[in-house]
N, C-alpha and C positions, 0 to 999 in steps of 0.2 A: 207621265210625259217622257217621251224617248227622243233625244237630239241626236242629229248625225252632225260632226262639226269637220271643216274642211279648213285648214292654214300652208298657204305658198306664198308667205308675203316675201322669203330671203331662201334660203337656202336646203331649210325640214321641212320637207313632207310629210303633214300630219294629220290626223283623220283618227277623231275618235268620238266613240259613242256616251251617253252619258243619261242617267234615268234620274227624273227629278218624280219625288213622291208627291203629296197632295200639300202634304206641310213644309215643302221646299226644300226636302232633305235630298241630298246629291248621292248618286250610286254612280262610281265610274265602271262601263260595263266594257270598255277600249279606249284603250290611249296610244295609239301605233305612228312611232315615228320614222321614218325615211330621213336618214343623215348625210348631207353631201359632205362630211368631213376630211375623207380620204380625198374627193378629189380636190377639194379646196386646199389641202396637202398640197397636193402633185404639183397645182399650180400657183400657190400663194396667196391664194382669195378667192373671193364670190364674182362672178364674171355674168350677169344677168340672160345672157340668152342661154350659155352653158348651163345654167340654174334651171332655166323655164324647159331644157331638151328632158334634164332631168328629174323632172318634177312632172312630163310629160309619159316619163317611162314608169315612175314610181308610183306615180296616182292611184290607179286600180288594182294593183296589188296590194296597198295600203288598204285599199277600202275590202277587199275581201280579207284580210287576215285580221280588219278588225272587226269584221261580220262573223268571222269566224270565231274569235275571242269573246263576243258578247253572244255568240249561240243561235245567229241569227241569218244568215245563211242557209237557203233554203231550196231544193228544187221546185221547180212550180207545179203546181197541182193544175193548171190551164195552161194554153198555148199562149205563144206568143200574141196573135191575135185578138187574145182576150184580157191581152195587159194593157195594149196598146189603145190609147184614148185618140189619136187622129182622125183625120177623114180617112174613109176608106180606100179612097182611089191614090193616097196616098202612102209607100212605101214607109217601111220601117226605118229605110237605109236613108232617102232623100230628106224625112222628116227629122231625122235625127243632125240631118249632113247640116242642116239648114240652122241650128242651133252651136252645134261644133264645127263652125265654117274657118274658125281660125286655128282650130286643134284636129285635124284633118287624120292624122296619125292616130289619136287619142279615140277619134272614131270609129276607126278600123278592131280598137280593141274592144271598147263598151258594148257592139251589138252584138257580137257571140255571148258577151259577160246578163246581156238583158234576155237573152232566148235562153240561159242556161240556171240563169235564177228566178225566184220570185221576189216583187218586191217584199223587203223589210218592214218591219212592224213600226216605225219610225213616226214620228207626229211634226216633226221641226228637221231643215235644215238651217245652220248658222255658216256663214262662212266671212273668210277676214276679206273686204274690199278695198283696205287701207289702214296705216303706210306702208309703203312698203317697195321692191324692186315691180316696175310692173307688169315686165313680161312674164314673172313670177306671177303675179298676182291675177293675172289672166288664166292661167292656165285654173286654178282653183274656183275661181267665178265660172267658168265654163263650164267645168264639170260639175259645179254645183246645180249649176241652170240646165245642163243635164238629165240628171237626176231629179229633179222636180220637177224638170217637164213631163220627163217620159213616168213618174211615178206617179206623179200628180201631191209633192208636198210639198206644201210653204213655205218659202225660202225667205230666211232675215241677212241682211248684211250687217256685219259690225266692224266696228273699230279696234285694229290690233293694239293700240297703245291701252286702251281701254281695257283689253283682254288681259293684258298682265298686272293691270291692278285686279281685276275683279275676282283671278283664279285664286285668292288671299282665300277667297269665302270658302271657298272645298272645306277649309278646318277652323276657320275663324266666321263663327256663325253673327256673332257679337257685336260686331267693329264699332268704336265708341266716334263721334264723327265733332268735330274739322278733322281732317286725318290731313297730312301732308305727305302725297307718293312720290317714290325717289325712281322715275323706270329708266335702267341703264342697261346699253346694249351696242351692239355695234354700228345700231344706227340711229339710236337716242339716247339722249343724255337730258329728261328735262325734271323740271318740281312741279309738281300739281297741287294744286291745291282740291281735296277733296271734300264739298263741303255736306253729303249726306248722301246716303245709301239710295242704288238707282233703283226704283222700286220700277221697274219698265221705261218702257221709250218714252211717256210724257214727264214723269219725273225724274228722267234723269237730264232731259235737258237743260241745262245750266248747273248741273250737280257738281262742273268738274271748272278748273278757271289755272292756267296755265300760270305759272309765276317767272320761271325761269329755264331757258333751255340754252345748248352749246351753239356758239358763233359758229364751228367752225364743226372739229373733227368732237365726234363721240367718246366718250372714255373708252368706250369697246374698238372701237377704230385704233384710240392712241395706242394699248396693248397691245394690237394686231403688228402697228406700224415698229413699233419701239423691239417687239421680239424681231420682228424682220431685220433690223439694224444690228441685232445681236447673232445674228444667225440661228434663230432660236425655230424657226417655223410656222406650221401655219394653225389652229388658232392660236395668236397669240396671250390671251386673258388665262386658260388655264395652262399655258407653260409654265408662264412667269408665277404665277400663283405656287403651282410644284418647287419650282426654285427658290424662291422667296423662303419658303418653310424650310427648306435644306440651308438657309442662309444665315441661321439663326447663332447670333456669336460671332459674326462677320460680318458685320454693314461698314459699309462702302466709307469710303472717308468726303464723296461727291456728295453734297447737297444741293440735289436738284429743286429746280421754282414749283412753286405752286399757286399757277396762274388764276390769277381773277380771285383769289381766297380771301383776301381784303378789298375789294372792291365796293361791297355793301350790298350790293343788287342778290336776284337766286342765278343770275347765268353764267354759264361756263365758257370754259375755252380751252382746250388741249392739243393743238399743233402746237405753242410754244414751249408744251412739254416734250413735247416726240421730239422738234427741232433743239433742245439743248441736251438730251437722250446723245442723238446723231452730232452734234460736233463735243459733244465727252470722248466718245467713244474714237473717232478719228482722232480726237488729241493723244487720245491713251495708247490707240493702235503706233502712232507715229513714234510715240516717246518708245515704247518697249512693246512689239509682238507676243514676248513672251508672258506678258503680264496678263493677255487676251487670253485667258486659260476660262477653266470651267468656274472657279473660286471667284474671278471678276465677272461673270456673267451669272451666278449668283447673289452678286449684292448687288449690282446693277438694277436685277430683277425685284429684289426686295425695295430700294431707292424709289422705284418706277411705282411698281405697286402703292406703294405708303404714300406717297405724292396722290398719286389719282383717290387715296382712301380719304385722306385729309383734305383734298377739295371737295369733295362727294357730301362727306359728313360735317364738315363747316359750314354750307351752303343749306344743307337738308332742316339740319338741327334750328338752325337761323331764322327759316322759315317756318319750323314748328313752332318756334318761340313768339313768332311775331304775329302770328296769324293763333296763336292759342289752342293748336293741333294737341287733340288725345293720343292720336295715334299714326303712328310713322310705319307707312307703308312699303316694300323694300317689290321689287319688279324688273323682269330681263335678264338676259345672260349675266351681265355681271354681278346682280345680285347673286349669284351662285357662288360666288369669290368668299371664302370660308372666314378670310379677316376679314371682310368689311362686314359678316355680317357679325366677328364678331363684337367686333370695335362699336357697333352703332350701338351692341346690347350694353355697352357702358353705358348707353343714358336711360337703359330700362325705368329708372327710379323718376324721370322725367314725361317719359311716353311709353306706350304701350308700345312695342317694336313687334312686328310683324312680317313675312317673308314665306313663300313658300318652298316647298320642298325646293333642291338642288335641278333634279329634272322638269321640273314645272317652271323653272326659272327662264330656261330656255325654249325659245319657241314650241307648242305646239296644238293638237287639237284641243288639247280637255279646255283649254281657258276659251278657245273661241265656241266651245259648246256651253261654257258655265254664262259668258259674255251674250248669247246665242237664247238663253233662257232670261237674263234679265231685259234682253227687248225682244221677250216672244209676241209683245204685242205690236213690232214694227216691221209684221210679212209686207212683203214688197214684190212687186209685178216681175219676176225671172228679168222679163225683156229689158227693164230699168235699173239694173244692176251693173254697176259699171268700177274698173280698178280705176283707185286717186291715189295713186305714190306717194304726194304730200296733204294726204288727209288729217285735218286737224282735231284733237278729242275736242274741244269746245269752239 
């Protein structure tokens, strides 16, 4: 079985392919990412229509280079005519206009790309419908509904929060189950409770039961926000992470809060860390400029980081303990963050820790093609596919 997987939920464009054998063994055949990094740089953040222009320009170049990567990329052996499954009297251009009516642009590029290829050898499309930015998330749904129209394959939607638990399975065939997932990211921060393996779309309904998620801003967010007050730039989780390790032998004589960490519940809160981050830091600028050198924006940075490490893993572990979790599951960009994950492996001898690579961390195709294969059995009508920004995993 051959997936093509599609994710535009934030700011990567990602599109990769992915072959599951008969015994459910995973072959990644592409994994091609499109990074708006640079320009989230330039301007300080993720800006959703900015996002969706270029998510608009990056789509199909993604999709051929990862056609191209998995060898599958093909000129056609028939015409155009003989790909194309509409009524006759209807044009390739207007049947296609009529499905990309909101991606108009995206248009103009696809039908040169369909009279110049043949379809792909492909069985499944997956693609993420939710959470997510949603004029992000349009642009991916569209071109997915696309692509199964005009090739004629069955398209499943799935759930991004879902996807980053489940891409664990790439190397973790085993997972021993209550599992308790930690997915942290710049735009979620929640506990899952995972209570068994989604063997497809009927059992995995009710597989997943939410414990606890942030009031407020995401830990991935507070990073973002906290470098910004440092002048540190834009993303800000792997700045501070870089600095932090440079800060080693120098921590900060400020003890910052660590909001909600006694509270007893699984939910978080981290504005009230960014907001005592931001008046430190004015107090420290007022008292001495000179002091705002590189050497305080290295412990600062280690301060910040440790804080958000120790709300994460007090909350996580808490919830492994009380719910009798085998295994702690680690998901999203900030699971990429090198201390927290190595900090969590101090409870190895408690749970099984789990986490996947660095690059899988952060958004992209392979997990919405791995997520994509456990509800191969939830194909869904193209025309009934719709983006939900605040799409809930259970």
């Amino acid at each position: 079985m051959k997936i093509l997987a599609i994710e535009t939920s934030c700011d990567d464009t990602g599109i990769a392919i992915l072959e599951v054998s008969k015994t459910g063994d995973f072959a990644v055949k592409a994994n091609v990412i499109a990074s708006q990094v640079k320009i989230g740089k330039k301007y300080g953040g993720v800006y959703p229509m900015m996002a969706k222009r270029e998510h608009q320009k990056n789509i199909l170049p993604a999709l051929i280079s990862a056609l191209e990567k998995a060898r599958m990329l093909k000129k056609p052996d028939k015409s155009p005519k003989e790909h194309f499954d509409g009524p006759a009297t209807i044009s390739l251009e207007a049947s296609l206009g009529a499905v990309l009516e909101r991606e108009p642009e995206l248009l103009k590029k696809i039908i040169p790309f369909f009279k110049k290829y043949e379809k792909p050898d492909v069985d499944l499309i997956s693609v993420t419908n939710g959470p997510g930015l949603e004029p992000c998330l349009w642009v991916g749904i569209n071109f997915a509904k696309c692509l199964s129209y005009f090739w004629n394959i069955p398209i499943v939607p799935v759930n991004h929060t879902e996807s980053h638990i489940l891409v664990n399975t790439l190397e973790n065939k085993n997972i021993k189950f209550p599992a308790i997932a930690l997915v942290v990211s710049g735009g979620h921060t929640q506990i899952i409770l995972v209570k068994g393996k989604p063997h497809f779309a009927k059992a995995s309904r009710g597989a997943y039961k939410i414990l606890g998620e942030t009031r407020d801003d995401a830990a991935g967010e507070c990073f973002d926000k906290c470098a910004k007050i440092l002048g540190l730039g834009y993303p800000g989780g792997p700045i501070i992470s870089k600095l932090a390790v440079k800060s080693v032998g120098c921590r900060t004589s400020h003890r910052l809060p660590r909001p909600m960490m006694g509270s007893g519940d699984y939910d978080f809160s981290f504005s009230g860390l960014k907001t005592a981050v931001l008046y430190q830091v004015k107090k420290d600028k007022n008292n001495s400029m000179e002091l705002f050198n590189k050497e305080y924006k290295m412990k600062m940075a280690a301060e910040i980081q440790q804080a958000i490490i120790d709300v994460l893993i007090k909350k996580t572990i808490k919830a492994g303990t009380d719910y009798k979790a085998k295994t702690i599951i680690l998901g999203g960009g900030v699971s990429a963050n090198q201390e927290l994950r190595k900090q969590f492996l101090e409870f190895s001898n408690e749970f099984k820790i789990i986490f996947p690579k660095p690059e899988l961390s952060t958004d992209n195709g392979l997990m919405i093609a791995i997520a994509g294969f456990y509800h191969k059995n939830k194909i869904t009508n193209w025309k009934k596919i719709s983006a939900n920004g605040n799409l809930r995993i259970n």
